[in-house]
C-alpha positions in Angstrom: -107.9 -51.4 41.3 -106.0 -52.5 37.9 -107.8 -55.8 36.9 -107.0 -58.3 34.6 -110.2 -58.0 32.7 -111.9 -55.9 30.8 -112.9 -52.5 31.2 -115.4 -50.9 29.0 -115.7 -47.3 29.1 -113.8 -44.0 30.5 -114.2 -40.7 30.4 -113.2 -37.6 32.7 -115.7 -35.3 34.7 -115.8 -32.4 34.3 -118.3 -29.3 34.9 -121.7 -29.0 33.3 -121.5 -26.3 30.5 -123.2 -23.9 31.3 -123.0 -24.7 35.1 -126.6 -25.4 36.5 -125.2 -25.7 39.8 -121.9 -25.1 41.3 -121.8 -28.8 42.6 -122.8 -30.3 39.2 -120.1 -32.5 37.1 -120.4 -34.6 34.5 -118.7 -37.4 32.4 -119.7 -38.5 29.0 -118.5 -42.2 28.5 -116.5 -43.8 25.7 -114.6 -46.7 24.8 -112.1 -47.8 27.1 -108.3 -47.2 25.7 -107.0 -50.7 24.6 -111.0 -52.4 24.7 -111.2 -55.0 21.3 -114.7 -56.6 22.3 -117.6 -56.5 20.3 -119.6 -53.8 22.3 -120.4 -50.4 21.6 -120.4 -48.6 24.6 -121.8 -45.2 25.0 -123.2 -43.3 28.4 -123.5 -40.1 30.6 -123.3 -39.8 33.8 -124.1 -36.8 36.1 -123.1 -36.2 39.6 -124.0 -34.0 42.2 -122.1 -32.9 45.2 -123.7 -31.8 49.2 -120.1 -30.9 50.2 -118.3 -34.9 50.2 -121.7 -36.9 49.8 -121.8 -37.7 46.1 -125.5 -38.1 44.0 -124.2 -40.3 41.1 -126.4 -40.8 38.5 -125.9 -43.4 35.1 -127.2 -43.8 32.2 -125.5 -46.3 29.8 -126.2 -48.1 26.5 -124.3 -51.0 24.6 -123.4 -52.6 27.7 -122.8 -56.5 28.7 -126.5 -57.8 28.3 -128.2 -58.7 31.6 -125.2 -57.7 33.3 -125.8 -57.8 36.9 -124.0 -58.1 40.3 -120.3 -57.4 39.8 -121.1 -54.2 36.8 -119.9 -51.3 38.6 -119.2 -47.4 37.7 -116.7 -45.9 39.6 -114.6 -42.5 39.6 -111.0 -43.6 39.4 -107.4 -41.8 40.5 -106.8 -41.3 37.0 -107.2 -38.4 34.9 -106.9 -39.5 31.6 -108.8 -42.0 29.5 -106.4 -42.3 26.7 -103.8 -44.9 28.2 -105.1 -47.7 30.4 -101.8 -48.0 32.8 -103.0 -44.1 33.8 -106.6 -44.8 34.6 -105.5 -46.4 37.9 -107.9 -47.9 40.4 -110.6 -46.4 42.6 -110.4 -43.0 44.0 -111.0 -42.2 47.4 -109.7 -40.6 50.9 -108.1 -41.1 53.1 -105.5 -44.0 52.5 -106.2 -47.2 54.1 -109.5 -46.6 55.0 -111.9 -49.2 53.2 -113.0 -48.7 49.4 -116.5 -47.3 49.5 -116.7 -48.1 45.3 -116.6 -51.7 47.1 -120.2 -52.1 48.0 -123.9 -53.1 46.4 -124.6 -49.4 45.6 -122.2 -48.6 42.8 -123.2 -51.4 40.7 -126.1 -51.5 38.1 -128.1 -53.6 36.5 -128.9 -53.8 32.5 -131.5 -55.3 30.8 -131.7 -58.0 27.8 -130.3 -54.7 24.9 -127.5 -53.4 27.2 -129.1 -50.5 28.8 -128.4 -49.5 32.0 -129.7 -46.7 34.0 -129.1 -46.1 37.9 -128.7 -43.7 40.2 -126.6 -43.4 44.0 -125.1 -41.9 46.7 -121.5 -42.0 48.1 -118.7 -40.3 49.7 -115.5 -40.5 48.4 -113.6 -38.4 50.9 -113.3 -35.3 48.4 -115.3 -32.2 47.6 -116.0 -31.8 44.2 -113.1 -29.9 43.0 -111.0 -33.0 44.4 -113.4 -34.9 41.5 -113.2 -32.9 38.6 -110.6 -34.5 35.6 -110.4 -37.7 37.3 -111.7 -40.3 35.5 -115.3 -42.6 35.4 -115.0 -46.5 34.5 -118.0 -48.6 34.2 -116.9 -52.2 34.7 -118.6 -55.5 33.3 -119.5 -58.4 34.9 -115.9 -59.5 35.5 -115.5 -56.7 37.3 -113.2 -54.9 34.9 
């Protein structure tokens, strides 16, 4: 999914630090490359695997305002958040089966100051180690 607008932060998983468990990754959000908006974007998220289902859990700050349907967080095929034509679009398996970053549950919702915290489960079509390096983008309401 390369969109025409906006995208406002990045980053790539990788594994907790010490490792609490084997199936623990996590991504600690920045600024997305080429972003020149006003917002200050910072964030963690933490994700969990059960084999392919994915517990995907947000917690984001300096965010669009009230931003509501259509502000998503999504791993991408990417593995690099330092040049947006490598971030590429959403990451799943196997081809040409529908988009499961496509539906209500990987979108939040952020209150009046920006701050967002949610939580979710997918499956993406990979185990963790198909997840790890691959990059996180939390969109705006634009869907960017």
């Amino acid at each position: 999914m390369k969109a025409v607008n906006i995208l406002l932060l990045c980053s790539t998983i990788s594994r907790i630090t010490p490792t609490v468990l084997s199936s623990d990754l996590r991504a600690t959000i920045g600024t997305y490359p080429d972003y020149d908006g006003d917002l200050i974007v910072s964030g963690d998220i933490e994700i969990t695997f059960d084999e392919y289902a994915i517990d995907f859990r947000f917690d984001g700050k300096g965010l669009e305002a009230g931003c509501g349907p259509g502000c998503g967080v999504h791993i991408h095929t990417g593995t690099t958040c330092s040049d947006a034509d490598l971030v590429g679009g959403h990451y799943w398996a196997p081809a040409g089966t529908e988009d499961p970053w496509m539906n209500d549950v990987t979108y939040y919702d952020s209150d009046s100051s920006g701050n967002a915290i949610g939580q979710f489960s997918i499956e993406n079509g990979y185990l963790i180690e198909g997840n790890v390096d691959h990059a996180v983008v939390v969109h705006d309401s634009d869907g960017v």
